[in-house]
N, C-alpha and C positions, 0 to 999 in steps of 0.2 A: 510589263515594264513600261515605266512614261516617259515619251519623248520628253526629252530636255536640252536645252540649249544651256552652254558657259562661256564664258569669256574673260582673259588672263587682264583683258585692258580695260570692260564696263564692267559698272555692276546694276544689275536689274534695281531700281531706285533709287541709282548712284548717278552722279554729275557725271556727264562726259569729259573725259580728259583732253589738254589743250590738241593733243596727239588726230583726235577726230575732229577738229573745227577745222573748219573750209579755210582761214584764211591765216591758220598758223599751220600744226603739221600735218590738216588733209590727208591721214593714214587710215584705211578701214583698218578696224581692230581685230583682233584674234578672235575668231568663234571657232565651238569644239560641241558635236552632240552626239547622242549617243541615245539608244532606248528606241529609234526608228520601228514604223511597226513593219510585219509580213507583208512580203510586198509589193514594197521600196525598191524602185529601179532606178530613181534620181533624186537629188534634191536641188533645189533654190531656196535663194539667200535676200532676202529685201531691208533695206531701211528706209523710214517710212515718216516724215514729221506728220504728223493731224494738226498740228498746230499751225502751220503758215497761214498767213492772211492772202488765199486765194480762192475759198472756195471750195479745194478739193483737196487740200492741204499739200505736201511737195517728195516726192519721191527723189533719194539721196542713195538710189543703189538697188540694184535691182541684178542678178546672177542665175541663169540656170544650166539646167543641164550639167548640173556637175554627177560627176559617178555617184555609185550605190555602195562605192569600197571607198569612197572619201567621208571622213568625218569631222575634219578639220581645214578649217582656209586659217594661216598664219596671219600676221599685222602684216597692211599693206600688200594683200594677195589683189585687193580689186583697185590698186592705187596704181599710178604710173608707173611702168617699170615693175610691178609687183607677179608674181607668180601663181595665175590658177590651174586646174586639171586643163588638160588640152581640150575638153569637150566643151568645156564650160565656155557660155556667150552672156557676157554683161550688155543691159540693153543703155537704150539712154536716158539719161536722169533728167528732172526737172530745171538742171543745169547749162542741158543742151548737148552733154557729152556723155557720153560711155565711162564706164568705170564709177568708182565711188567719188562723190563728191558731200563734204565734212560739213556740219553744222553752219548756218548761216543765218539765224534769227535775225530781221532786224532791230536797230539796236530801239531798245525802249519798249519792246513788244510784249515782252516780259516770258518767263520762261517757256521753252517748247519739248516737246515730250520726240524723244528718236527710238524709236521702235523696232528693231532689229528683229527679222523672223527668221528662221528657217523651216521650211518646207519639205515632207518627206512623199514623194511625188511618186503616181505609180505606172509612168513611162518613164522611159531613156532618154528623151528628148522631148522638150515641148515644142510648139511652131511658132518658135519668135527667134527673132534677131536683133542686132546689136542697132539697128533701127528703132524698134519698138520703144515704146514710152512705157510707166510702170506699170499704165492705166490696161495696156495688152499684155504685159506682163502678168498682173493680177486678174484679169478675165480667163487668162489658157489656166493658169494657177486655180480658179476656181473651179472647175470640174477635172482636178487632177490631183487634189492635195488627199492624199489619208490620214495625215497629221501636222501639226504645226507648233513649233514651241517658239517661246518669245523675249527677249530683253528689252526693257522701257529704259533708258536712263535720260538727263532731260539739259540744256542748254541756254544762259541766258545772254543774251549780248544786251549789257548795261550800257555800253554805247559813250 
């Protein structure tokens, strides 16, 4: 079976809705996967522009340690106020804060690509915290992922 990621709000090649930009309604959107291989004690959840003009492009969300019997985070589970698995620690984003923070291109930059992954992880917990940046987020991720499946969808602030 192949890992797969879905989402009731993106669509993999699809414009992000006003719902995920930073400075209208700022909601992580619904993800749902399934096909996880043998394993699987945790997953994490990233979103990931490559596109920012920084160099190392800008981490918009970043989530682990969720269960192995979770396969779904609702809209708005990593927003304020939003509801994750108790285990689960959102680290801090390229925003400076915890939780998910919504598309922010600046304007004229022309479109930027959001990458949403989930991670099928084969501990229970990684060793990071709601400190960490994505950059440690994705280092304990790289010697722990068995699988990873992905939605691209892309943002442009005409400005």
């Amino acid at each position: 079976m192949t890992f797969t990621l879905t989402s009731t709000d993106i669509q993999d090649g699809g414009v992000l809705p006003d719902a995920q930009v930073h400075a209208k309604g700022n909601l992580s959107p619904q993800l749902a996967w399934s096909g996880a291989p043998e394993g699987t004690k945790s997953y994490a959840v990233t979103c990931f522009d490559p596109d920012a003009p920084t160099g190392s492009g800008f981490w918009h969300w970043t989530v682990a340690n969720i269960p192995a019997d979770v396969t779904e985070l609702a809209a708005g589970a990593g927003s304020a106020g939003g509801q994750l698995p108790h285990s689960a620690i959102q680290g801090r984003t390229d925003f400076g804060q915890t939780g998910f923070g919504g598309a922010a291109p600046p304007p004229g930059h022309g479109p930027h690509r959001y990458i949403f992954t989930v991670f099928a992880v084969d501990v229970e917990g990684l060793d990071v915290t709601a400190d960490n940046s994505g950059a440690v987020f994705g280092f304990n991720l790289h010697f722990h992922t068995l699988a990873k499946a992905s939605i691209t969808a892309t943002y442009e602030n005409r400005g």
